[in-house]
C-alpha positions in Angstrom: 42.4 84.2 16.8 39.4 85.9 15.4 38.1 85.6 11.9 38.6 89.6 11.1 42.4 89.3 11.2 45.0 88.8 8.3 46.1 86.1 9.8 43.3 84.1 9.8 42.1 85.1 6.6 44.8 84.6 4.4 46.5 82.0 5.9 44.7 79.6 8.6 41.6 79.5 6.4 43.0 78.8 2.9 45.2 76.1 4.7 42.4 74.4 7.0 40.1 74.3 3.3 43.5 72.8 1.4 44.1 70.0 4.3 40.6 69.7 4.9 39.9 68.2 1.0 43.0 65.9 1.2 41.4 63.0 2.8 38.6 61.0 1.5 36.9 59.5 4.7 34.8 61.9 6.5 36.5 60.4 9.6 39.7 61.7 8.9 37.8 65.5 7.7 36.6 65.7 11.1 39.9 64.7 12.6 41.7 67.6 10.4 38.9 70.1 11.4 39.5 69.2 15.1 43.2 69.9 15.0 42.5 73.2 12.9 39.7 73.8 15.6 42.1 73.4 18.7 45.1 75.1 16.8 42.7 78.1 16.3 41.2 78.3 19.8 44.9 77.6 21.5 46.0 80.5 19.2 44.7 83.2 21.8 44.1 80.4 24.7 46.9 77.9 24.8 46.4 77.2 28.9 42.6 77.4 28.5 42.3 74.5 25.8 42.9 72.4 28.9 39.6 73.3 30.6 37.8 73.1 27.8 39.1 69.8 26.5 38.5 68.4 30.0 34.4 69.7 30.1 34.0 68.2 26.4 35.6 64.5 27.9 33.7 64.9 31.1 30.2 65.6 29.5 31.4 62.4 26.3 31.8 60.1 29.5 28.7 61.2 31.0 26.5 60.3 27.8 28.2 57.1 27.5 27.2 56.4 31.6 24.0 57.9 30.1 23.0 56.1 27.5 24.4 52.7 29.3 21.5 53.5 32.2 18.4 54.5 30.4 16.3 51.9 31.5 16.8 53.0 34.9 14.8 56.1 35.5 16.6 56.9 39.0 20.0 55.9 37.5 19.3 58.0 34.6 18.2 61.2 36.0 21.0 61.1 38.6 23.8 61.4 36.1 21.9 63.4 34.0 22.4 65.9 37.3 25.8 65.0 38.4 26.8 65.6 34.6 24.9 68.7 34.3 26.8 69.8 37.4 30.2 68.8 36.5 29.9 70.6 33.1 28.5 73.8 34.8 31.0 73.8 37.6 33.8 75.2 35.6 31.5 77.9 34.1 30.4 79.0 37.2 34.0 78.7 39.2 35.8 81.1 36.1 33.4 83.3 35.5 31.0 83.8 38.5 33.4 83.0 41.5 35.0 86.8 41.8 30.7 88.2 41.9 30.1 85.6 44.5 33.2 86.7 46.5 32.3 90.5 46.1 29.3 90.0 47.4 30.9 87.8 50.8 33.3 91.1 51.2 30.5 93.1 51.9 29.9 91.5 55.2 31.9 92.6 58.3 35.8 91.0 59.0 35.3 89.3 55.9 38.0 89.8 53.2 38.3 86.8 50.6 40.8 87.5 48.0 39.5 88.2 44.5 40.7 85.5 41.7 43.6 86.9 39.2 42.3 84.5 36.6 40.6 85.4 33.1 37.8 83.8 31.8 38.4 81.1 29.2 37.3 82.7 26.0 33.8 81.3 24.6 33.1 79.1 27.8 29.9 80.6 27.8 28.7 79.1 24.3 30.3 76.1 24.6 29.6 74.8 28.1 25.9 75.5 26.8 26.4 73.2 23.5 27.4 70.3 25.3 24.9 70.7 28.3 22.0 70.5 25.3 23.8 67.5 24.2 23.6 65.9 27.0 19.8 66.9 27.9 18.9 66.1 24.4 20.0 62.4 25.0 18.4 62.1 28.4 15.0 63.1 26.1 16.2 60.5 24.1 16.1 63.3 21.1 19.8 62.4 19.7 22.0 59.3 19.2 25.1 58.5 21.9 28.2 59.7 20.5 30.8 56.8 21.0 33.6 58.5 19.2 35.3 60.3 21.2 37.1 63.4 18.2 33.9 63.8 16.6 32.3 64.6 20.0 35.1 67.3 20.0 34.9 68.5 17.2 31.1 69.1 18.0 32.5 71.0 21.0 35.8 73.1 19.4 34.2 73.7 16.1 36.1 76.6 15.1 33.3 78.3 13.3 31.3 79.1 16.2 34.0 77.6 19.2 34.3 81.6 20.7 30.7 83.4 19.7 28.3 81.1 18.9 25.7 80.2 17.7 24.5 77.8 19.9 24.2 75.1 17.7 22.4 72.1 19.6 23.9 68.9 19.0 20.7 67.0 17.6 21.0 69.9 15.4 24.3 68.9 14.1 24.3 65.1 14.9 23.4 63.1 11.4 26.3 66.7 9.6 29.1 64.7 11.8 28.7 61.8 10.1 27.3 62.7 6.5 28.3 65.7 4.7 30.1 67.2 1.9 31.5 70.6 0.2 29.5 71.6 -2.9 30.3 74.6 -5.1 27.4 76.0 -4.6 27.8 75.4 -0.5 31.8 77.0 -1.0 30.3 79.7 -2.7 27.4 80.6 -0.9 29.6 80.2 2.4 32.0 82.6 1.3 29.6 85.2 0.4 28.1 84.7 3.7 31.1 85.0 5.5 32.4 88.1 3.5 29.6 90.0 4.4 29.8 89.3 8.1 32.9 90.6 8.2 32.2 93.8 6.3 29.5 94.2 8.6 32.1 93.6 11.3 35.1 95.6 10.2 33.3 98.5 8.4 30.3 99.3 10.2 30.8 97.5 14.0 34.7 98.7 14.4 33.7 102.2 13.0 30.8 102.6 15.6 33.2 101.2 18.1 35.2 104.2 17.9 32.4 106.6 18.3 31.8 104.9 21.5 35.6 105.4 22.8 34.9 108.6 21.8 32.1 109.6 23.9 30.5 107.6 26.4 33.5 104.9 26.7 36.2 107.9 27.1 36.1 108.0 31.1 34.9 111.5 31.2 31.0 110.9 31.3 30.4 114.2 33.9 31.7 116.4 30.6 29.8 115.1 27.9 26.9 117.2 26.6 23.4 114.8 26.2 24.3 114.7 22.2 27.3 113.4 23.0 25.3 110.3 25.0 22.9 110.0 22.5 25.8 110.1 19.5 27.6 107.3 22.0 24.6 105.0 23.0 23.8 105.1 19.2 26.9 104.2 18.1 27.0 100.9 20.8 23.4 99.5 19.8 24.9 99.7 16.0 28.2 98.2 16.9 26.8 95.3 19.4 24.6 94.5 16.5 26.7 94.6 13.5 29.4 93.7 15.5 27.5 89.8 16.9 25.4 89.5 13.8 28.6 89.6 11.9 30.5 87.5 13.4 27.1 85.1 13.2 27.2 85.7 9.2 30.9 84.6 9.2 30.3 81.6 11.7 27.3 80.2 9.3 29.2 81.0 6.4 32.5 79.1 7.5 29.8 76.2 8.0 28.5 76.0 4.7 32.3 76.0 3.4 32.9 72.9 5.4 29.3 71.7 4.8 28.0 72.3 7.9 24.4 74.2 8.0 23.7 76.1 11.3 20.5 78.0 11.9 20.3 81.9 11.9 21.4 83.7 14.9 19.8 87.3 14.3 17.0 87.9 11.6 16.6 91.9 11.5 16.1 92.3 15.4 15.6 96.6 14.9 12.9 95.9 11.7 11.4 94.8 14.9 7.9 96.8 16.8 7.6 95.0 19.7 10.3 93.9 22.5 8.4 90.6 22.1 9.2 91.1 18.1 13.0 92.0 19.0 13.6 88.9 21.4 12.3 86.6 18.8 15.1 88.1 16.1 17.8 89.1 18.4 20.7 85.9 19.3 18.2 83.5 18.4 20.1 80.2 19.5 20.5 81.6 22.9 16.8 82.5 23.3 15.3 79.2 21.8 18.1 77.5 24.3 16.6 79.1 27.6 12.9 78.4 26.2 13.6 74.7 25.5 15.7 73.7 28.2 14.8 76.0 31.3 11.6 77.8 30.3 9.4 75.5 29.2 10.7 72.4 31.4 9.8 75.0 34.3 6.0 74.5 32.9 6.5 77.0 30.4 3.0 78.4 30.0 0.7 76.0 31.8 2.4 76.4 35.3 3.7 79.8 37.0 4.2 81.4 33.7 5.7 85.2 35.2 7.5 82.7 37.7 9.4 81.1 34.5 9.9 83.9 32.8 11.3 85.9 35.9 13.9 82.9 36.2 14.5 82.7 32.2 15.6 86.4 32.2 17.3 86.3 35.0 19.5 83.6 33.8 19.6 85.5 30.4 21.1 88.3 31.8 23.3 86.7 34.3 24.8 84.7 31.4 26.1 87.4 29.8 28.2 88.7 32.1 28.9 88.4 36.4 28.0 92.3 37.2 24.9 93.5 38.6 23.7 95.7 35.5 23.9 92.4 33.0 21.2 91.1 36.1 19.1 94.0 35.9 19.7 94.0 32.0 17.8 91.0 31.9 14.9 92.0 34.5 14.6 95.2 33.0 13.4 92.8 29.8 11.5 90.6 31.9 9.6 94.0 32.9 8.8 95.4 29.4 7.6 92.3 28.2 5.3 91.5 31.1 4.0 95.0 30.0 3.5 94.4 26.9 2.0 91.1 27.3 -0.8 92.3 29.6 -0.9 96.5 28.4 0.2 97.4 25.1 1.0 94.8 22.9 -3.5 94.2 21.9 -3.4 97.9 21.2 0.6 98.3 19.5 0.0 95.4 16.9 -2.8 97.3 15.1 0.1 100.5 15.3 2.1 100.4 12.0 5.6 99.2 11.9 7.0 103.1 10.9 5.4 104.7 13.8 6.4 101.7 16.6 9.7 102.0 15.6 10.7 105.3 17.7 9.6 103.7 20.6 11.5 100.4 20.2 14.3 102.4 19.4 14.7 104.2 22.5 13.6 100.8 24.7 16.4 99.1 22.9 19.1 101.9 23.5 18.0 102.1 26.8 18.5 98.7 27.5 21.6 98.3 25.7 22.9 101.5 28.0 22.1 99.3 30.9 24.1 96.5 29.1 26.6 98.8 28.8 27.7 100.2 32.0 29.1 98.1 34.5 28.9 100.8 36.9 25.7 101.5 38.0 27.0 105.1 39.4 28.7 105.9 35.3 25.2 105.0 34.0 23.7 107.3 36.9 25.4 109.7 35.2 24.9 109.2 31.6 21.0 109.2 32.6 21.7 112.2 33.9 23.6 114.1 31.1 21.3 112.5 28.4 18.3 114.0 30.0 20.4 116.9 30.8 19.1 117.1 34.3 22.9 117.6 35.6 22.5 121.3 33.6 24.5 120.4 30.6 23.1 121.8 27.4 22.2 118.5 25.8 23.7 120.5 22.3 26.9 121.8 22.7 29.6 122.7 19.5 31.3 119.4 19.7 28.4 116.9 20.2 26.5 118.9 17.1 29.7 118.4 14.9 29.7 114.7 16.1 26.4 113.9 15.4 26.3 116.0 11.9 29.8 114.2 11.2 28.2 111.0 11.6 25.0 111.3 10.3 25.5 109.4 7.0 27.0 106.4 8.6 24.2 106.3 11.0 21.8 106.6 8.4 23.4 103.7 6.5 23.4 101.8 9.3 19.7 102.0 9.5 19.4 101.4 6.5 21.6 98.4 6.4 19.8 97.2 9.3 16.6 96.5 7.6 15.5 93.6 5.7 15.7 95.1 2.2 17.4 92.6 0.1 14.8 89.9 1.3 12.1 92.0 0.7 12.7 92.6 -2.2 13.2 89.2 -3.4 10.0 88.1 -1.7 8.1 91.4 -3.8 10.4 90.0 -7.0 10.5 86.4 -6.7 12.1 85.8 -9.9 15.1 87.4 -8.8 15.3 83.7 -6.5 15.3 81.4 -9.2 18.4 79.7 -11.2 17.7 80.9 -14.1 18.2 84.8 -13.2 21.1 83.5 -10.4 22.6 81.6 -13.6 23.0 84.8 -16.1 26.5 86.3 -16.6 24.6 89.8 -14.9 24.2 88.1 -11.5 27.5 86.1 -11.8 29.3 88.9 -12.6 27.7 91.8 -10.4 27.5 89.9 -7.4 31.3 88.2 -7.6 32.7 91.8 -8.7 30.8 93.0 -5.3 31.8 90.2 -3.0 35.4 90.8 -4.1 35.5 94.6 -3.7 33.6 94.0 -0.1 36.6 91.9 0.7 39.1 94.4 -0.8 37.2 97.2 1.3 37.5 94.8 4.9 40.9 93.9 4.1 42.2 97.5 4.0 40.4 98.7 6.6 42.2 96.0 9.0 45.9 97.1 7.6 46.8 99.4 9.9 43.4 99.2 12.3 44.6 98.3 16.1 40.6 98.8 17.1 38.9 95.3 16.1 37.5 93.7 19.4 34.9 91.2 18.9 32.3 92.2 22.4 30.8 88.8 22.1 34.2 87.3 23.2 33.9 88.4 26.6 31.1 86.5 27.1 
């Protein structure tokens, strides 16, 4: 199920809020969200709830082993391990076996069969939620969790159960067992979440078509180098609005519950430094390799490119079992040792306006890499984009494309940018209750969250084309 559906939007979600305010101990609040939580995730998955039920008991057992052992240093770092391992194990056997096995058949007489399995949807995010719980209580940084549903619930947490964000479980600890639904939190929350999915289902699904358009249409040795540039375009404004949206919805669906998760994106192309970019862009997942790989490596102190080579290794290896997510990540490892030791003394003093081009064409660059899992397809695209193949990079069609399209990628910028809170920072009265409390604001910002809604909803009557890329992940 995915929150950009009819489905879940007029029916699962209205229900979940109705049952959810039934009963009065937050015991039995959690126990509803938990059953919403695995009715939603055994919606699309119904075999795979299995796995994931079995990862969330395994690591629950090992914190209670954990906790029982901490005065034992030996003890306590040993199931630390053999928990860390039993949680990662299923990670690594769904969706890393088939590159490991590739990589066997290259070798002489050797022919292992590839696994027909698919990977359990969000086992990325939520293998890593319950590791940091289970790290986090080795540091002796969260409480033992003795009750085995809200555990769960931690784990299958509907909200952010198939795309994050990674929300840490000291993060979240003292929220399972004190909370409550406000007004203000139900109303806030569902503003939040409406914009994420306009953001998702009016700007991310449009640019999604562009890209099956051009650069995702199997036909890469026709396209003119407009038509890459139109299609690269499009897929670093769909992979955006398309993850930060689904982020907006996941914090909003939160705050509707009471729940407060931390940003996962905070203007990553306002950016004018990869350095900038990596500190706004999937936030959760960043701060996650720093604190529990990069820094316990010796962070800065000890073999600092060594820890960084390893971090982005892992970053780009986590997204996905194909060579160009691995060189994804190394290709960022590369940039920002550059910057770090070249450019970034001299690019600081540069104003943002200007540092932007270059950015831009980093980030599309990398996200090209990110996009093609054939290193030969994005041979090619290199090749027609630079037009070294001897394509005119304008030809008819690309120049209608692009000319077609230029409003939406112009609004897209635009929408990019950190306007709104710049403008309240400039106009800080425009923050307080007093303005938020006047029938203006009331009105105009209800009358636009509905009419965003109306807008969303309409464009998903009818529209086959509303893949979430995170998923896959």
């Amino acid at each position: 199920m995915v929150f950009s559906s009819l489905f879940f939007l007029y029916a699962f979600l209205p229900l979940c809020l109705i049952v959810y305010q039934i009963p009065r101990s937050l015991k039995f609040k959690n126990l509803v969200l938990l059953v919403f939580s695995l009715f939603f995730y055994a919606w699309g998955e119904p075999f795979w709830i299995i796995q994931m039920l079995i990862s969330g008991i395994w690591v629950f057992l090992s914190g209670l082993v954990l906790e029982r052992y901490k005065h034992d240093p030996a003890i306590h770092k040993t199931i630390l391990t053999i928990g860390t391992v039993g949680a990662l194990l299923p990670l690594f056997f769904f969706k890393y076996a088939g590159f490991f096995i590739r990589i066997i058949n290259v070798l002489p007489l050797i022919n292992i069969p590839l696994p027909g399995w698919t990977m359990p949807i969000g086992i990325s995010f939520y293998t890593f939620q319950i590791l940091s719980y289970l790290i986090d209580l080795y540091r002796g940084q969260c409480k033992v969790q003795k009750f085995l549903p809200d555990f769960l619930l931690y784990q299958a947490l509907f909200p952010q159960l198939i795309a994050g964000p990674i929300v840490r479980y000291s993060d979240i600890e003292q929220q399972l067992r004190e909370r409550r639904i406000t007004i203000r939190g139900l109303a806030d929350g569902t503003k939040r979440f409406i914009v994420g999915l306009a953001k998702k289902t009016l700007i991310a699904n449009y640019a999604g078509t562009l890209v099956v358009q051009t650069i995702g249409s199997g036909n890469l040795n026709t396209l003119s180098g407009i038509e890459c540039f139109v299609g690269i375009l499009a897929f670093t404004i769909q992979i955006y609005f398309d993850f930060s949206g689904y982020s907006d919805m996941a914090i909003g669906l939160g705050h509707m519950f009471g729940f407060k998760f931390k940003e996962n994106f905070d203007y990553p192309y306002y950016s004018k430094s990869v350095t900038e970019f990596w500190r706004r862009w999937h936030i959760s997942l960043g701060t996650f390799f720093r604190d529990y790989v990069y820094i316990p490596l010796g962070g800065n102190r000890h073999h600092r490119l060594r820890n960084a080579f390893i971090v982005w290794f892992l970053t780009g290896f986590w997204h996905g079992a194909d060579w160009n997510f691995i060189f994804w990540g190394l290709y960022y490892f590369a940039i920002l040792q550059i910057e770090k030791y070249l450019t970034l003394k001299y690019t600081d003093k540069i104003p943002r306006a200007i540092m932007w081009i270059p950015m831009s064409i980093v980030t599309m660059l990398g996200f090209a890499i990110f996009y093609f899992t054939s290193i030969p397809d994005l041979g090619i695209f290199l090749s027609r984009l630079l037009t070294f193949a001897g394509n005119d990079f304008i030809n008819l069609k690309g120049k209608l494309l692009f000319n077609q399209n230029l409003v939406f990628f112009i609004f897209s910028w635009i929408a990019s940018m950190p306007i709104v809170p710049e403008i309240r920072k400039r106009l800080p009265g425009l923050r307080s209750y007093r303005f938020r409390a006047t029938k203006f604001y009331v009105i105009g910002s209800t009358v636009s969250i509905l009419l965003l809604l109306l807008i969303s909803t309409a464009s998903l009557v009818g529209d086959s084309f509303n893949p979430f890329l995170y998923f896959r992940f």
